[in-house]
N, C-alpha and C positions, 0 to 999 in steps of 0.2 A: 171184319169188325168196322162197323161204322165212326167215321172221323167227329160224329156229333158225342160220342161217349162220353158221360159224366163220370169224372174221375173220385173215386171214393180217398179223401184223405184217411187216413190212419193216426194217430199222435200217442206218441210214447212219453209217458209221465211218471215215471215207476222208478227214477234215477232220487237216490241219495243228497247228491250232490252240498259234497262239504269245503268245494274251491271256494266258497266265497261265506265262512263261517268267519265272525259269527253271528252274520245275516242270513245264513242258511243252513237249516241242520235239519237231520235226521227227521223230523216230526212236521216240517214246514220248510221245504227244500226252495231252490230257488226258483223253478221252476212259477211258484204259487207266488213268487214276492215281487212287489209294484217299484222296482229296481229303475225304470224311467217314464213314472208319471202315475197315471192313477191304475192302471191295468197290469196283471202280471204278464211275463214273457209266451205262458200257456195260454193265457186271452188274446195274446195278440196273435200267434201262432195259428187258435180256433177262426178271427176274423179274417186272416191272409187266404184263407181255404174257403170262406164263404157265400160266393159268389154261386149262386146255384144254376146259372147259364154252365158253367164249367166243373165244378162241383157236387158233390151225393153228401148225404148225410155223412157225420164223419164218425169214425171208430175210436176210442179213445181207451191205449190200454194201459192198466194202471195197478196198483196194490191193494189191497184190503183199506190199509191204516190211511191213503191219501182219497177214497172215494168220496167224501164227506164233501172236502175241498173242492173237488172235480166238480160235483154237484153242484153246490154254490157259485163258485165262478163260471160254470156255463148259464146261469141261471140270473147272473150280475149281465151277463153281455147278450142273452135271450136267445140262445144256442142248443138246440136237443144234439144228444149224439148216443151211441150205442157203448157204454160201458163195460168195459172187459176188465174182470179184475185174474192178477194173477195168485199162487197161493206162495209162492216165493220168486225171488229175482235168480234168471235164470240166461241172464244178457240178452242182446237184441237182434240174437237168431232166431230163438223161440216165441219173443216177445212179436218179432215183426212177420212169421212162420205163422201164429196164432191167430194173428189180425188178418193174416191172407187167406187164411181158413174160413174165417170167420165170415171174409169180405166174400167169397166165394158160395157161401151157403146164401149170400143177399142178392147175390147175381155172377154168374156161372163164369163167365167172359170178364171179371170184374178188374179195372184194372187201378191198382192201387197208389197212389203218395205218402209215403211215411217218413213223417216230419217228427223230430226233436223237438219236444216242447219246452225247452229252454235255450233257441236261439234266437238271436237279433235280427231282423232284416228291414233295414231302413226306406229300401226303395221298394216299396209292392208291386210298380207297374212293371221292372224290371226282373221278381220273381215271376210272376206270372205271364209273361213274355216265356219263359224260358221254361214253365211249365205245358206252354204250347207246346213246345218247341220237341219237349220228353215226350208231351202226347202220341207227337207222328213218330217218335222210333220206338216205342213199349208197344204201338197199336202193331208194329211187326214183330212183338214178341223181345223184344231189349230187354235188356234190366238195365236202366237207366241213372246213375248217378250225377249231383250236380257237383259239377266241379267249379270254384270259386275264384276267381282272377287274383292272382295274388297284387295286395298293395304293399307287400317288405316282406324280405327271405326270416318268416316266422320260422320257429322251429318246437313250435304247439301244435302243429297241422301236420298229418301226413299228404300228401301229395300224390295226383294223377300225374299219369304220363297220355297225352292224348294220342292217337294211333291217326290211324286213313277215316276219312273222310262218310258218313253213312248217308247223310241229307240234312241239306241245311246247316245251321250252325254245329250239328249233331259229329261225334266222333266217336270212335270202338277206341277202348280202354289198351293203352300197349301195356301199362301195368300198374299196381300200384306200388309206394315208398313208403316205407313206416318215415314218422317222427325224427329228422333230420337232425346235424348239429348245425351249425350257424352256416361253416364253408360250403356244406352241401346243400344248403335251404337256398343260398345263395345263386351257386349251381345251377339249379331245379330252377328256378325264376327266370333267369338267364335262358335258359334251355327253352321254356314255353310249359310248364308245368303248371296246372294246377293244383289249390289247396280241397281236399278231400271235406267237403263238408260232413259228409256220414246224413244225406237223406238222398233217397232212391224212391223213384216208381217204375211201376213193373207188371205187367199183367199177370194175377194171383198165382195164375196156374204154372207160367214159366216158373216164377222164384219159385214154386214148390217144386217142379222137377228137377230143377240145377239142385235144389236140396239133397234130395232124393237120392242123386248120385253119388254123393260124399255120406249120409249118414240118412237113410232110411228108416230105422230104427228110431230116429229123433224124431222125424215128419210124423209115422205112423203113431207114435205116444204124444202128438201136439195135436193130431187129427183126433184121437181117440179121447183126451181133454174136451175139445171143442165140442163133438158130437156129446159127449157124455156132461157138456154143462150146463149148472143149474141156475134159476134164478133165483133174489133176492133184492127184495126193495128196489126192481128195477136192474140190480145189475146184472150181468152177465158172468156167473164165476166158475171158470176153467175147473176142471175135476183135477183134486189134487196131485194124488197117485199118479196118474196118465202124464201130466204136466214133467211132474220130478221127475218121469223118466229121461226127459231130453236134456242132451248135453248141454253145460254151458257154456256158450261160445260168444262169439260178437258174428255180426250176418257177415261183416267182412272177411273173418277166416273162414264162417262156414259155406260162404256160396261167391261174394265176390272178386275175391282172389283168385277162384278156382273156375268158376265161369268162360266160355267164351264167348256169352251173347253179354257183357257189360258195356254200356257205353257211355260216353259224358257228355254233358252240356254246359260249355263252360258258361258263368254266371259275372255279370257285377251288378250285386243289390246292394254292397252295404250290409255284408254278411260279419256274424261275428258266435261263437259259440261262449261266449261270457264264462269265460272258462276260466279267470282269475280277477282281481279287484283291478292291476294294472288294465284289464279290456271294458271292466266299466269306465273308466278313468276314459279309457280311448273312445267310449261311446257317448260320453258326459258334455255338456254345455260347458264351456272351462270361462276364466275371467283372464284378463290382461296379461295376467301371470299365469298363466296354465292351470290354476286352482279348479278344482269341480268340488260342487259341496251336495249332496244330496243331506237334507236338514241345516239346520242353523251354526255356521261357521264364520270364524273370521279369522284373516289371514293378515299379516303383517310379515314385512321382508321374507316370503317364502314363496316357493315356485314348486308348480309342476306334483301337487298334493292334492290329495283326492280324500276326503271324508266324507262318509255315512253315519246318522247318527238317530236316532230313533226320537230321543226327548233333548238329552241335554244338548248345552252349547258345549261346542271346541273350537279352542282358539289355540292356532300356531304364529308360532313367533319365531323367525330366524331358523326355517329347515328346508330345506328342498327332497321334492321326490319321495314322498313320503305316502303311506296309507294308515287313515286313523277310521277303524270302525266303531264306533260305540253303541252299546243296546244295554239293555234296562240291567242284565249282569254281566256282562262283560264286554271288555273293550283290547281293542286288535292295534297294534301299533307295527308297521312291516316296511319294509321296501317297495319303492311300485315295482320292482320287475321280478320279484323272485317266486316265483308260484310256487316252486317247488320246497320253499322254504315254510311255506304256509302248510304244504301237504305236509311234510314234515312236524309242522308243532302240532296240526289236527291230529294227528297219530299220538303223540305222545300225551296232549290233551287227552283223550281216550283212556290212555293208561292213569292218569291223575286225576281227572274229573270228568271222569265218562257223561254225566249228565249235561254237564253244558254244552256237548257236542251235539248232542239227544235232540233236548227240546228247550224251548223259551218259558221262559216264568208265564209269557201270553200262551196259553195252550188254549186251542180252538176247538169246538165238540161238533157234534151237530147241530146242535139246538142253539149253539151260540159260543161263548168264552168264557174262561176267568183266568186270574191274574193271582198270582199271592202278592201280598203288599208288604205281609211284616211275617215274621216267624220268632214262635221262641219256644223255649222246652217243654211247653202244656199250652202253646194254644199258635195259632193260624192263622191270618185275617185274609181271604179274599176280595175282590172287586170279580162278579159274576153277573155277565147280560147274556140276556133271553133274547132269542128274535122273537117277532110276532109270531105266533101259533105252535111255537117248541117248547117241548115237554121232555123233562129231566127224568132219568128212570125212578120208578115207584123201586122205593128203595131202604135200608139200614144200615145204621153202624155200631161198631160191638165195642168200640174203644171211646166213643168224642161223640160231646153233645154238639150242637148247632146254633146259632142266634141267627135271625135273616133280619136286614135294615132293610127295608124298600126305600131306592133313595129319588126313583123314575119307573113311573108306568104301575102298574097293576101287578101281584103278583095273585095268582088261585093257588093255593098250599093244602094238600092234604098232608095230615098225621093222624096216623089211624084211621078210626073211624072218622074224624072231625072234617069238613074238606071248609074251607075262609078264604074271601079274597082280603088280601094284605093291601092296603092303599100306599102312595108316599106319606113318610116319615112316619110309618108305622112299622111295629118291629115282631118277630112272632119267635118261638122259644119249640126246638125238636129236641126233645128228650133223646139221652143215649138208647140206642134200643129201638125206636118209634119206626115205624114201618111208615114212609112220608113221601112227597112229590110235590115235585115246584114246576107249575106252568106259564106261559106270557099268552092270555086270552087275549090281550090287544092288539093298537094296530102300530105300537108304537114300539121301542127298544124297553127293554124290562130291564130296568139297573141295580142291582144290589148288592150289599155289603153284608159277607159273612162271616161271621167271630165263631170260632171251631174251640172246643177246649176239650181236651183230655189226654188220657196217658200215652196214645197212638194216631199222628195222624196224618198216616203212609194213605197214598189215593189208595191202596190196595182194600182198604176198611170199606169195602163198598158191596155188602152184598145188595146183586140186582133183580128182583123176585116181577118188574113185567119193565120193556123196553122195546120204544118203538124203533128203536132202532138196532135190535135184535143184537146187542151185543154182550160176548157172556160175561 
């Protein structure tokens, strides 16, 4: 294998992630959220791998309900990548098992990076040093892990143990350490250990046969997906059946635990897997008093507080160490260091208000957003934008009529037979029943305002009779 090999990243974006609600849920995980600055964690992830002296087009595997997204934000930062959807989350043996299937039908000897798209890494030139670095031990067949310099005996992180010596700064894995308590994290640091960041490259074919050996049966139902998958609107979607047959596991119990070709590269970029509000906090621009404000905050005799805040102001007065999230319906008030105290209420949240773990009043489509504004027992009022050239499914409802305000841009509206373009501060009226479709011919954001009245009205009221975006 030639040392000029272009390394195929891979990106895993199919995670949940509800450490950091409730700026992150279910529907718009954080993965997709602009957490520090204008780009999400998954953009910045897509650009660190971009360099096509060194890198191949990348693979990006993902779920059904997050492809939309995917789309969009590669298309914000002008990135093609090969889209893999899975048909359920099945962890990041199968997930990353898939991708190397995948990576392998693109080129035989392929040899992969499979990054989390939802971590930090502040120094570039320092990751990709050390992507060299995996280059020269994966090109003799490694499964290569980065392991990450510890800067405090964390006890978030499991930890490498570095072994003899292979080339370079490179070393063979003497084992790996679950998730430490404080005196042992301590320990481990002291010792020369590092923090397990959970991304690995590997040339395709090794990970699949370290697979192979522990659970063959899983390989050949992830092989039998891939060959057996279809496409749609571009993407690539794993065959169902085939898929559920593989276990679900993490790569780490399924192959690098049990491995004897693992090896590490220890790292310092300025790594961080934003794994709770306390590691924003530690990633954040702070003021004199340790303050980080992402939105509009003001701080009086308090330290070492970290607010997030969507629209409104928050203002603290006399608290220290503190986490205040605020978004359009709810607002997070915690400890900075207790994450686990956070998993805890997200859980119980689930049992008393399952939907606001779910999703945001902002729900995102493909064609664009809307917003509910106001609600009451017979009627709804939206805020709905159109991108330029998206189209809402031709469509009906059996319970609620419609009013549409165009408040910006143009809207083309069919009902029924009728098709009209709608101008600003003109308003057009969808009978209960009407068989209708709202599109944005322009080149501009389409804005409007929609008054909903009737006896039902669950988004369920939506029969969709054609859709470009093929959803049932």
């Amino acid at each position: 294998m030639t040392m000029d090999k272009r390394i195929i990243p891979l990106i895993m974006c199919g995670g949940a992630g509800t450490r950091l609600w409730p700026a992150s849920r279910e529907v718009r995980p954080k993965q997709f959220l602009p957490l520090f600055g204008a780009r999400s964690t998954f953009q910045d992830t897509l650009s660190r791998v971009s360099d096509a002296s060194l890198f191949d087009r990348p693979i990006v595997i993902t779920n059904a309900a997050y492809r939309f997204m995917v789309l969009e934000q590669l298309a914000e930062i002008e990135i093609e990548a090969d889209v893999i959807l899975e048909p359920m989350r099945r962890d990041s043996g199968p997930a990353i098992a898939a991708g190397a299937l995948f990576a392998q039908g693109r080129d035989s000897e392929a040899i992969v990076l499979a990054l989390a798209a939802d971590h930090v890494v502040q120094n570039n030139a320092a990751f990709i040093a050390a992507c060299r670095e995996g280059l020269v031990a994966a090109a003799t067949g490694r499964i290569v892990t980065f392991g990450v310099k510890p800067e405090r005996p964390a006890t978030e992180y499991g930890y490498i143990s570095p072994g003899e010596a292979i080339a370079g700064e490179v070393h063979a894995v003497a084992r790996f350490v679950e998730k430490p308590d404080a005196v042992k994290a301590a320990d481990y640091v002291n010792s020369g250990y590092l923090w397990n960041s959970g991304n690995f490259m590997f040339p395709a074919s090794v990970l699949l046969d370290e697979y192979r050996k522990v659970d063959a049966a899983s390989v050949q139902a992830l092989s039998d997906a891939v060959t057996n998958a279809g496409r749609d609107l571009g993407f690539v979607t794993l065959e169902p059946k085939a898929f559920g047959a593989a276990k679900a596991i993490s790569i780490d119990y399924a192959v690098m635990e049990k491995t004897s070709r693992a090896a590490v590269v220890p790292v310092s970029c300025g790594w961080s897997d934003v794994g709770s509000w306390h590691a924003v906090w530690e990633l954040s621009d702070k003021d004199a008093h340790g303050n980080a404000a992402h939105g509009t905050a003001v701080f009086e005799d308090s330290r070492n507080c970290n607010v997030t805040t969507d629209q409104a102001l928050v203002a603290l007065e006399g608290v220290d160490d503190l986490v205040v999230v605020a978004t359009a319906d709810a607002v997070l008030v915690s400890r900075q260091k207790d994450a686990n105290g956070l998993k805890r209420l997200v859980t119980k949240l689930k049992d008393v208000a399952p939907k606001v773990t779910e999703e945001h009043l902002k729900v995102h489509r493909p064609w664009g957003s809307y917003q509910s504004v106001d609600n009451g027992e017979r009627h709804q009022v939206k805020r709905i934008v159109v991108k330029p050239g998206g189209r809402l499914s031709l469509q009906k409802h059996h319970h609620r009529a419609e009013h549409w305000i165009v408040v910006r841009g143009a809207a083309r509206v069919t009902v029924n037979e009728t098709v009209k373009t709608v101008h600003e501060n003109e308003s057009i009226y969808i009978p209960m029943g009407a068989v209708h479709r709202m599109e944005n011919p322009g080149k501009i954001m389409l804005e409007l305002i929609e008054v909903q009245t009737g006896s039902y009205l669950g988004e369920d009221d939506i029969i969709r009779i054609e859709d470009d975006y093929q959803r049932s």
